[in-house]
VOLUMBA-241830 format. One line per 3 residues: number of its first residue (from 1); their letters; for each residue x, y, z of N, C-alpha, C. Coordinates in steps of 0.001 Angstrom, whole numbers, plus 500000, padded with zeros to 6 digits. Example, Ala and Ser with C-alpha at 12.3 -4.5 7.8 and 13.67 -1.06 7.14 Angstrom:
BEGIN
1	AS	513190/494310/507800/512300/495500/507800/513200/496700/507800  512850/497750/507080/513670/498940/507140/512900/500030/507870
//
This chain:
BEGIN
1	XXX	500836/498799/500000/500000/500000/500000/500873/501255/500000  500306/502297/499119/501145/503381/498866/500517/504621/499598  500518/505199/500250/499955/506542/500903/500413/507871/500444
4	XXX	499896/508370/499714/499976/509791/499078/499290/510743/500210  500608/511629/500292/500625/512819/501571/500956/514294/500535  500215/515030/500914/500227/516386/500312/500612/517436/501029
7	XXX	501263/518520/500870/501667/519469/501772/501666/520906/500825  501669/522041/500784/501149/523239/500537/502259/524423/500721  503383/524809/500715/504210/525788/500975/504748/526385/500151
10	XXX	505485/527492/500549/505986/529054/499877/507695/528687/501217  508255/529562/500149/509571/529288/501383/509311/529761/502848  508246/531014/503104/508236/531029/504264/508041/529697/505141
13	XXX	507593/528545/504826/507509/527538/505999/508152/525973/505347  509317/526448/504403/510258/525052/504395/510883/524559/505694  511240/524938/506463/511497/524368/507599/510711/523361/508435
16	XXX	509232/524283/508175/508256/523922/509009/508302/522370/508468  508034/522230/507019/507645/521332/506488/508859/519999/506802  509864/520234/506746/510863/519426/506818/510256/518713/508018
19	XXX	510073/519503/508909/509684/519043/510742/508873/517997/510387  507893/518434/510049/506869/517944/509658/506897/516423/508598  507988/516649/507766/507405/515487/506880/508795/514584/507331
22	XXX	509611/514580/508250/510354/513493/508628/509584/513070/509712  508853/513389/510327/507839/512716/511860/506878/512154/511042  506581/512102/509923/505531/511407/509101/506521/510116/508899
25	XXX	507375/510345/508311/508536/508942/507243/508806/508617/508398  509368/508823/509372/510026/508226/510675/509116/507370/511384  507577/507519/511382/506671/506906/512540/505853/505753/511121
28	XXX	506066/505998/509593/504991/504980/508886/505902/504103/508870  505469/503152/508778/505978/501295/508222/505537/501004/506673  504772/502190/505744/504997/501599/504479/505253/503055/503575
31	XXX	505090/502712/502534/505781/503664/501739/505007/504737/501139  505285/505706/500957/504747/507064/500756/504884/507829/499192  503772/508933/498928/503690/509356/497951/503874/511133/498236
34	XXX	504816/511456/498154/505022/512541/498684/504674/513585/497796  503628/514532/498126/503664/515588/496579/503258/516893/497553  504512/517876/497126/504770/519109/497109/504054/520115/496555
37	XXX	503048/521004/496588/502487/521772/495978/503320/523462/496732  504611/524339/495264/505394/524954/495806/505751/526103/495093  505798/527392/495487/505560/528422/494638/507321/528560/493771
40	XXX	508293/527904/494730/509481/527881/493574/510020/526429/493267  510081/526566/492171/510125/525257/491274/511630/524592/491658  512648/525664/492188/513690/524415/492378/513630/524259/494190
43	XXX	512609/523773/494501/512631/523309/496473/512958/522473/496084  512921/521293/494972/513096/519640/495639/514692/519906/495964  515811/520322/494723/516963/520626/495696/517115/521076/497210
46	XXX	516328/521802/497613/516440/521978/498863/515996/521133/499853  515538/520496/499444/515018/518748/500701/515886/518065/501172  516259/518156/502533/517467/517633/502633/517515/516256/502246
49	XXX	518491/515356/502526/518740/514031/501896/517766/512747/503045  518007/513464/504357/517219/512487/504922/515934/512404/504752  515123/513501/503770/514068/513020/503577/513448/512781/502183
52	XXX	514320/513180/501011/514254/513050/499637/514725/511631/499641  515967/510649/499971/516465/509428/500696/515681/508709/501674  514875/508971/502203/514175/508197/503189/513906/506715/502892
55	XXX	513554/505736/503261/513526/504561/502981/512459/504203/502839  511192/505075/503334/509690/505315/503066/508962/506264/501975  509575/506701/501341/509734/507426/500166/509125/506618/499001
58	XXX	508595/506293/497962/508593/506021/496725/508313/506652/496065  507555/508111/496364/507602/508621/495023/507848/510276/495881  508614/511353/495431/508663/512539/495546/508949/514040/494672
61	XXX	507584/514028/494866/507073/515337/493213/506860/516574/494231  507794/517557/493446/507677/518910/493865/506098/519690/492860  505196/520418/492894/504557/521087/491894/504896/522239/491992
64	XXX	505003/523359/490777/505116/525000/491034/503529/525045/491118  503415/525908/491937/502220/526639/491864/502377/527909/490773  502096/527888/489967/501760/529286/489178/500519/529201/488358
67	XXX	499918/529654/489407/498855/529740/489156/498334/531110/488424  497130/532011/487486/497261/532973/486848/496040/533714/488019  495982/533385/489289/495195/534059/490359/495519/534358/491487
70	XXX	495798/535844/491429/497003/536141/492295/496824/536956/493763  495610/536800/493900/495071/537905/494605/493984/537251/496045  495148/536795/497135/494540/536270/498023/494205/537036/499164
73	XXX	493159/537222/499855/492980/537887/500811/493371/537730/502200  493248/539016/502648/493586/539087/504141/494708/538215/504697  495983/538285/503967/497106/538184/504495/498006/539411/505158
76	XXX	497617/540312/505104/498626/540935/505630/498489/540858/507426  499732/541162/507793/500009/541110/509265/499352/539865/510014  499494/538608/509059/498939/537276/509609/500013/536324/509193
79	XXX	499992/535828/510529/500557/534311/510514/500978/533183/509348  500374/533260/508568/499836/532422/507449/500639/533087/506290  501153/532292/504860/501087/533232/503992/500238/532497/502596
82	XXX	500534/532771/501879/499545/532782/500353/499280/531670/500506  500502/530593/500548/500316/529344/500337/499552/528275/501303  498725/528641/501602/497537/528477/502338/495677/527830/501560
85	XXX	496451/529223/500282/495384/528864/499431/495540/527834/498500  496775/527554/498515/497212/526419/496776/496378/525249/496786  496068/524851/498189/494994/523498/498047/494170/523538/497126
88	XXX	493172/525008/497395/492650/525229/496642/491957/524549/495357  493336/524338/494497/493560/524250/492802/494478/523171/492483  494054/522191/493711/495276/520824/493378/493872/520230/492048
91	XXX	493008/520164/492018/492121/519261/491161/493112/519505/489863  494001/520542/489100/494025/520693/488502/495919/521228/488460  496472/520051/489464/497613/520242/490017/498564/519186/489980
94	XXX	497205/518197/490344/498403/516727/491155/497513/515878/489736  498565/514888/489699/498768/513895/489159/497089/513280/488741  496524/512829/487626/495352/512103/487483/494700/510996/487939
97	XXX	496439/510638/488245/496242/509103/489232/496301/509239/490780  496620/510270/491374/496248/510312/492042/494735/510313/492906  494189/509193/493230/492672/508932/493981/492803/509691/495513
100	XXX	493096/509645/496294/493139/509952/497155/494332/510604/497895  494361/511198/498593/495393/512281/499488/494926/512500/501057  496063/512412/501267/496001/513221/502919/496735/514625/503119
103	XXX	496245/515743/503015/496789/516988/503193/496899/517178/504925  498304/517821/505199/498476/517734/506251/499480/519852/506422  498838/520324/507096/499827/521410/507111/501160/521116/507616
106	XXX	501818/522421/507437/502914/522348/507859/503454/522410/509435  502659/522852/510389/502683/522986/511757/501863/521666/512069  502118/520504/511613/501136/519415/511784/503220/518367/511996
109	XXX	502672/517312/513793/503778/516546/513646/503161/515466/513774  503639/514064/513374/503076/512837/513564/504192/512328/514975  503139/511650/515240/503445/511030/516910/503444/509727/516873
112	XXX	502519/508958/515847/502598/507368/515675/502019/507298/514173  502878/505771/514112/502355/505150/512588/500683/505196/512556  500187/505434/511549/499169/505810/511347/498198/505375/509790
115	XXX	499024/504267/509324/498497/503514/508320/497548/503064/508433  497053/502030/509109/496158/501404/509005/494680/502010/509642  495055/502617/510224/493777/503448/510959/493434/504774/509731
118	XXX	494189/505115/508760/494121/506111/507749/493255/505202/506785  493599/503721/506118/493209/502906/505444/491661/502975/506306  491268/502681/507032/490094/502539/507568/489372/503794/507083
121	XXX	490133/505075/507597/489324/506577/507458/488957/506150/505847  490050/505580/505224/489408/506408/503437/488173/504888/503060  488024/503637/503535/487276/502739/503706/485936/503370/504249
124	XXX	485843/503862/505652/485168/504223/505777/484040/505867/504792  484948/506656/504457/484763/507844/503710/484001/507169/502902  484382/505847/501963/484010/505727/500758/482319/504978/501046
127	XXX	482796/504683/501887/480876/504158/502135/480183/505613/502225  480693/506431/503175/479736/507605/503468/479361/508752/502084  480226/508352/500937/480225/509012/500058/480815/510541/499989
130	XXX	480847/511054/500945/481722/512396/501226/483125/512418/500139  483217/513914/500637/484664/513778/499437/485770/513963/500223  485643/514556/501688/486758/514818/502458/486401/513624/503913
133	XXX	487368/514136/504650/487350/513826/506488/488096/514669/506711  487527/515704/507588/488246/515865/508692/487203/516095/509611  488576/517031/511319/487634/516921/512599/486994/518452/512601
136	XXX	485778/518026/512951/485179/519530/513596/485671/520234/514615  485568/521685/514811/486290/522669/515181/485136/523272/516396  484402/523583/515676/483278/524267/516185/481665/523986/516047
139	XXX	480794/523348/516688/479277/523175/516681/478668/524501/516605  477358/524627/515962/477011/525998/515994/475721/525859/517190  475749/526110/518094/475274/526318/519574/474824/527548/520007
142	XXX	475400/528472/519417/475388/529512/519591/475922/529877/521389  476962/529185/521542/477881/529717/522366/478684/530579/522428  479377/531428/523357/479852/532882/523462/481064/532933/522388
145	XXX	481649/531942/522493/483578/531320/522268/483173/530855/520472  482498/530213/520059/481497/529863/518650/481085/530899/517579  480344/531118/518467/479395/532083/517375/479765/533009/516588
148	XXX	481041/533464/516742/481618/534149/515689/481760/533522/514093  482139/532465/514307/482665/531859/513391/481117/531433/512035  480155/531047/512540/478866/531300/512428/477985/532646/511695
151	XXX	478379/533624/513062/477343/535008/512611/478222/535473/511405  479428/535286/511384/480628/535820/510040/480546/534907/508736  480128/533807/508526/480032/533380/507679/478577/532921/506918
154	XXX	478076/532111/507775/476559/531843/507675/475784/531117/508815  475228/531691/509584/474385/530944/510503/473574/530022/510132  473451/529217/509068/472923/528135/508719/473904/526973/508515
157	XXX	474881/527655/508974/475781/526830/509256/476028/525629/510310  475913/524554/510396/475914/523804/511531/476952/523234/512219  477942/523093/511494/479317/522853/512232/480440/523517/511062
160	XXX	481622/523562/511888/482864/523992/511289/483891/523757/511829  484853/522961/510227/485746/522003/510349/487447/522437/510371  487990/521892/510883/489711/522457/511058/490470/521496/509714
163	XXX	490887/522538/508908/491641/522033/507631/492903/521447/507580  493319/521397/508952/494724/521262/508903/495275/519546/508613  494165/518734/509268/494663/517488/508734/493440/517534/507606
166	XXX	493689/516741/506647/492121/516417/505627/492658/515160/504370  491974/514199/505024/491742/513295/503840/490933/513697/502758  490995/513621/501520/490661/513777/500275/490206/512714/499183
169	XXX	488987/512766/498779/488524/511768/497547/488747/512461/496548  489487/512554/495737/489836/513606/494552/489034/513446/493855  488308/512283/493217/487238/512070/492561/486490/513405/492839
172	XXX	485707/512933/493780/484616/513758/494564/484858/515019/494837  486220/515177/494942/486582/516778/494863/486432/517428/494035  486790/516680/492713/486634/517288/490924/485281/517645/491369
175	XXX	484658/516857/491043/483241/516161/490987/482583/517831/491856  482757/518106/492768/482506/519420/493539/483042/520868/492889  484072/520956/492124/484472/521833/491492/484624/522946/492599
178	XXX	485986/522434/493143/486083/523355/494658/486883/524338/494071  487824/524235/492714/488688/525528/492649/487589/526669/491957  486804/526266/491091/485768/527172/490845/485027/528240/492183
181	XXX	484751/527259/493100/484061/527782/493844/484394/528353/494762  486046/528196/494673/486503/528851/495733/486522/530150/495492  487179/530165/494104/487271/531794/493347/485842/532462/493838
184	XXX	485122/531942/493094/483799/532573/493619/483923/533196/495090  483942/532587/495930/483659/532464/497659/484969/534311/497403  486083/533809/497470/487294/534805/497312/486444/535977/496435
187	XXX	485895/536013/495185/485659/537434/494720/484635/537868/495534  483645/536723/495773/482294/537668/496533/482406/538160/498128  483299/537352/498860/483525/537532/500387/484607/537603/500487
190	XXX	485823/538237/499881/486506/538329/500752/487131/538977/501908  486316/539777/502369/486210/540750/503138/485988/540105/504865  485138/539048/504470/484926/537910/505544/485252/536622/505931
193	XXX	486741/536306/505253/487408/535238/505206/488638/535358/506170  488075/535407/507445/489117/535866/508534/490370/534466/508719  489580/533012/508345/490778/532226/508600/490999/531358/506832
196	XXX	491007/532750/506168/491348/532134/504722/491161/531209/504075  491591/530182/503718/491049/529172/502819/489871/527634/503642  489867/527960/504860/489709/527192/506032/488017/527572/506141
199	XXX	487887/528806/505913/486636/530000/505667/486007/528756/504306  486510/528846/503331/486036/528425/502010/485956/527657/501921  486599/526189/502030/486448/525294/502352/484997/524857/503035
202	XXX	485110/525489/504654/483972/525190/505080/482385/525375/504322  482601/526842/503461/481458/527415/502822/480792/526104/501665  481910/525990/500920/481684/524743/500165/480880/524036/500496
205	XXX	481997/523107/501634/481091/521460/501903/480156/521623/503039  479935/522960/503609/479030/523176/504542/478287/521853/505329  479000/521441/506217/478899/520392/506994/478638/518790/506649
208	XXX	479019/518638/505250/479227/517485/504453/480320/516914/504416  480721/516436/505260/482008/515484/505669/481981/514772/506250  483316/513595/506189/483452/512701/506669/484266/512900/508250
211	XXX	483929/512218/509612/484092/513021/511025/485652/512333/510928  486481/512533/511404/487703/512723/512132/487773/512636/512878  488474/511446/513424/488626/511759/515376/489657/512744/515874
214	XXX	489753/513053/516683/490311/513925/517189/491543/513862/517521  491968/512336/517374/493564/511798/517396/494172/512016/516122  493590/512774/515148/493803/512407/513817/494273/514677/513653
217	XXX	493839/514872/514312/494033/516630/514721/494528/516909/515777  495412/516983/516838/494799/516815/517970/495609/518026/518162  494662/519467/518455/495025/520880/518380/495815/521273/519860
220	XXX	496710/522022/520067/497513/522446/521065/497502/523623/520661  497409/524640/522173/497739/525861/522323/498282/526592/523532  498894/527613/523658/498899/528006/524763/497985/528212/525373
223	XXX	497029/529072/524947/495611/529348/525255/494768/527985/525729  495249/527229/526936/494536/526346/527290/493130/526095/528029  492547/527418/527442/490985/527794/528115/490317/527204/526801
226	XXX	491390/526943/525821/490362/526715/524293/490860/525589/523520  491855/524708/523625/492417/523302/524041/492760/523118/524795  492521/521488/524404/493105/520939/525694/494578/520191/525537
229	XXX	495743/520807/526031/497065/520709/525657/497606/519064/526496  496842/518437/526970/496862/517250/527528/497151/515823/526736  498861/515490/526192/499126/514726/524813/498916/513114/525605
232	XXX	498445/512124/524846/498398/511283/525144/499390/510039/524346  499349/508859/524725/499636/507474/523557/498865/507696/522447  497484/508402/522313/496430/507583/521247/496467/508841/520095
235	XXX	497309/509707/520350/497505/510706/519513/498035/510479/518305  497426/510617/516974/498451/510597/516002/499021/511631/515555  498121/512761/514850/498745/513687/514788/498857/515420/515470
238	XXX	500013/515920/515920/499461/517276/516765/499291/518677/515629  498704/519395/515812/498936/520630/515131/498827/521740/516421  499635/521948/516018/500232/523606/516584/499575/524653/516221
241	XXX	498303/525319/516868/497093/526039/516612/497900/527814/516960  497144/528590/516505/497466/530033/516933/498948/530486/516163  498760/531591/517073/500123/532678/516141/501546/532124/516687
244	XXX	501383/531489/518244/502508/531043/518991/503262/529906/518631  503681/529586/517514/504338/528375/517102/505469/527751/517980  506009/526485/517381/506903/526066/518204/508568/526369/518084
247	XXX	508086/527165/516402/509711/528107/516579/509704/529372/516587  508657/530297/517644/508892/531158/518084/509131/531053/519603  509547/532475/519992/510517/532256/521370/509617/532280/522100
250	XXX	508180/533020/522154/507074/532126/523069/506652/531045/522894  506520/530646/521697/506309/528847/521742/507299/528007/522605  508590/528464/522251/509524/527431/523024/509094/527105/524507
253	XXX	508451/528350/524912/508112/527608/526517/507138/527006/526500  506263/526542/525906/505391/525522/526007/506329/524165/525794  506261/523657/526706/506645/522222/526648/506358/521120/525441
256	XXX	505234/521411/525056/504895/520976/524048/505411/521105/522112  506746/522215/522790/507259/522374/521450/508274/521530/520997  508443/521012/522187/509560/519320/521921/509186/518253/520865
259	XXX	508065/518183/520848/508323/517452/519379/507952/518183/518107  508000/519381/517921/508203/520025/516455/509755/520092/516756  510492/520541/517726/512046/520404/517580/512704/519479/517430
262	XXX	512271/518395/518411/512769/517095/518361/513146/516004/516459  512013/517011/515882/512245/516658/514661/512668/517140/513309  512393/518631/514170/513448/520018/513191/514950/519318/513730
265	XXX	515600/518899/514548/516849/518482/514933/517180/517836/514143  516353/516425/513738/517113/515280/512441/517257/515734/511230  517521/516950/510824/517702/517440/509917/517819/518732/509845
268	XXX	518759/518956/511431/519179/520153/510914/521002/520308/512272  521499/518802/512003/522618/519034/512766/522238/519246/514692  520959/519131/514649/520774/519280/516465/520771/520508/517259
271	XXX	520446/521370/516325/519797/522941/516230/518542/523092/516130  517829/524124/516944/516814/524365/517040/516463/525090/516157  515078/525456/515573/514722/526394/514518/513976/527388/515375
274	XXX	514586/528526/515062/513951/529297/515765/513336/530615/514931  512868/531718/514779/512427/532418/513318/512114/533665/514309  512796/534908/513765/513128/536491/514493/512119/537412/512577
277	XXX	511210/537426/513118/510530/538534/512321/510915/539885/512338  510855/540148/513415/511303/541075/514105/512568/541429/515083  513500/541634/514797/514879/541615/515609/514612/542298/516930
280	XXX	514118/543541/516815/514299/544370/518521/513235/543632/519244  512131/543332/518649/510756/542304/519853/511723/541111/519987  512363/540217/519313/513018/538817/519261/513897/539424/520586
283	XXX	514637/539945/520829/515743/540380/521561/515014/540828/522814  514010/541369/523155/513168/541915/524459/512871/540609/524955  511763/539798/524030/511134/538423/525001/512525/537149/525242
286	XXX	514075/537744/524126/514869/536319/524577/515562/537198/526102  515594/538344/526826/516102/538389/528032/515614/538229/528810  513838/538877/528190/512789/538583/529003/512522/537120/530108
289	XXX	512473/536755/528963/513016/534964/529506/513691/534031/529317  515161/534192/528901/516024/533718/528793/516841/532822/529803  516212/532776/530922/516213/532187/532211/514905/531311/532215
292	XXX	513914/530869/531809/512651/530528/532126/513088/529387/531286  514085/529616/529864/514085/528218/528953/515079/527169/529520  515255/527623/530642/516684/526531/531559/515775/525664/532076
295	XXX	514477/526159/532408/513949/525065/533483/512576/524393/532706  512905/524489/531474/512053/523327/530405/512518/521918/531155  511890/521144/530743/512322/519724/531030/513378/519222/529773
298	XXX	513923/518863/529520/515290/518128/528502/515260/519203/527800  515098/520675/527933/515482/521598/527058/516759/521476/526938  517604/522006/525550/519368/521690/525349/519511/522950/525647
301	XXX	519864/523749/526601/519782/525239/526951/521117/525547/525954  522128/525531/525747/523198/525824/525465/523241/525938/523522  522336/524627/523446/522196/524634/521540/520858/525877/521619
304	XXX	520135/525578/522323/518665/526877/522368/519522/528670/522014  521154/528737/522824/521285/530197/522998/522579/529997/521517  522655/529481/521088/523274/529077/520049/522953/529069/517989
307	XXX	521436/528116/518550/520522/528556/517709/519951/530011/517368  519625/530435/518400/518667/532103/518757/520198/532798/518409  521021/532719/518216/521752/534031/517423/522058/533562/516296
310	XXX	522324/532673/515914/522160/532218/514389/521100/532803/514048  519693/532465/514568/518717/533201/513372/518997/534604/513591  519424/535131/514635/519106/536586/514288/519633/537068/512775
313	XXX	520908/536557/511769/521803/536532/511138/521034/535932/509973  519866/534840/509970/519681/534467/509216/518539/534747/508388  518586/534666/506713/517692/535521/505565/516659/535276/506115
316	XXX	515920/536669/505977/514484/536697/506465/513682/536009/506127  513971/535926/504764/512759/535033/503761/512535/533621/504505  514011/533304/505112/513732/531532/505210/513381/531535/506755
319	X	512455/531090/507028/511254/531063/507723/511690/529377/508642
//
């Protein structure tokens, strides 16, 4: 069995992705279909060897995105960048033979092999007829913490789903004509697409999906009034929710940023990734608490103050 994994980036989050797609090859037991959807055409050179080489590898396709639609909304001064939207316009991207996909972001780490319980998800999908799976985010209840997400898009809305992990029936995706409709969604709203392509998506399949367990997403934040940051055995995959990532210098104190590092390390010499947007804020919160990252649990304090001046030094672009 071959498992085709999809991923979505712009150089701002090659790093991320690296993290990310060696905790995938490292935890499966069979072999993988790796496809790149990437706004510059020479990244596959840039993959390092342990994961272009991997031994779980069989197939690895970079795509350019150049696409002739250039005009994505409400990125500025956000987290996120363009390449957010490229999912978008895979119908008309990836391979013909490709049937099925698992899109996984880039702030997404795998924690355990996850084959056979994936084989089940797309088994199961195919009875339910749906074109996706993933997990719901939000019920519409009209609760205080909710209802935004709802009164901003459409209150006939009944639930809303988190994009970050998503199995895919490509069939059924054609078959939906999601890049059409996304354009649409983008020219007529975009004014109200506060979490970008995640917004459109939902508008689309408006609560027509296949459910996701929650081991299959399993969201972390600092903000633990709104997850629950509590990791277990039964976890497969984590995503790293909010602006606080695990290679910024407030992420690092969440404990929980040990395994996005733990796996930025195998491929990067046993250095932390750390990312300075901003040099004079980067420099306030590392004195700020530059003492607070000693008393992490197996934090490497010494590679941590080692790393953090390397990036200050290093091209902005690379993320």
């Amino acid at each position: 069995m071959t498992l085709n994994i999809l991923y979505c980036l712009d150089d701002n989050y090659n790093y991320q992705f690296f993290s990310s797609a060696i905790s995938v090859l490292d935890n499966l037991t069979i072999k993988v279909g790796l496809y790149i959807v990437h706004k510059n055409p020479d990244f596959l050179n840039s993959i390092p060897a342990e994961i272009s080489n991997h031994q779980n590898i069989e197939k690895l396709v970079v795509i350019e995105f150049d696409s002739k639609y250039k005009k994505f909304p409400n990125l500025n001064n956000s987290h996120v960048s363009e390449a957010t939207y490229y999912r978008l316009f895979i119908e008309n991207l990836l391979p013909s033979n490709v049937e099925e996909i698992l899109y996984l972001d880039c702030d997404v780490i795998c924690l355990r092999d996850f084959a056979n319980e994936m084989k089940n998800v797309s088994n199961e999908m195919k009875i339910s007829g749906n074109a996706i799976a993933v997990n719901t985010e939000f019920i519409n209840r009209s609760l205080e913490n909710e209802e935004e997400v709802f009164n901003r898009l459409d209150n006939n809305l009944k639930k809303y789903f988190n994009a970050g992990v998503m199995y895919i029936d490509m069939e059924k995706w054609k078959s939906k004509n999601v890049q059409q409709l996304s354009l649409n969604i983008i020219n007529e709203k975009s004014k109200i697409l506060n979490y970008w392509d995640q917004d459109i998506l939902n508008l689309i399949f408006f609560g027509n999906y296949f459910e996701l367990e929650k081991k299959f997403n399993f969201k972390i934040t600092q903000n633990l009034s709104k997850y629950n940051s509590e990791i277990t055995d039964n976890e497969i995959f984590l995503h790293y929710m909010g602006s606080n990532k695990p290679w910024t210098l407030e992420g690092l104190l969440d404990e929980n940023s040990k395994y996005y590092q733990e796996n930025f390390m195998k491929i990067s010499n046993d250095n932390y990734h750390i990312v300075n947007n901003w040099r004079k804020y980067s420099l306030k919160i590392f004195f700020k608490n530059v003492f607070n990252y000693f008393y992490i649990k197996d934090f490497k304090y010494t590679i941590f103050i080692k790393s953090y001046f390397a990036s200050l030094i290093r091209k902005s672009s690379i993320k």
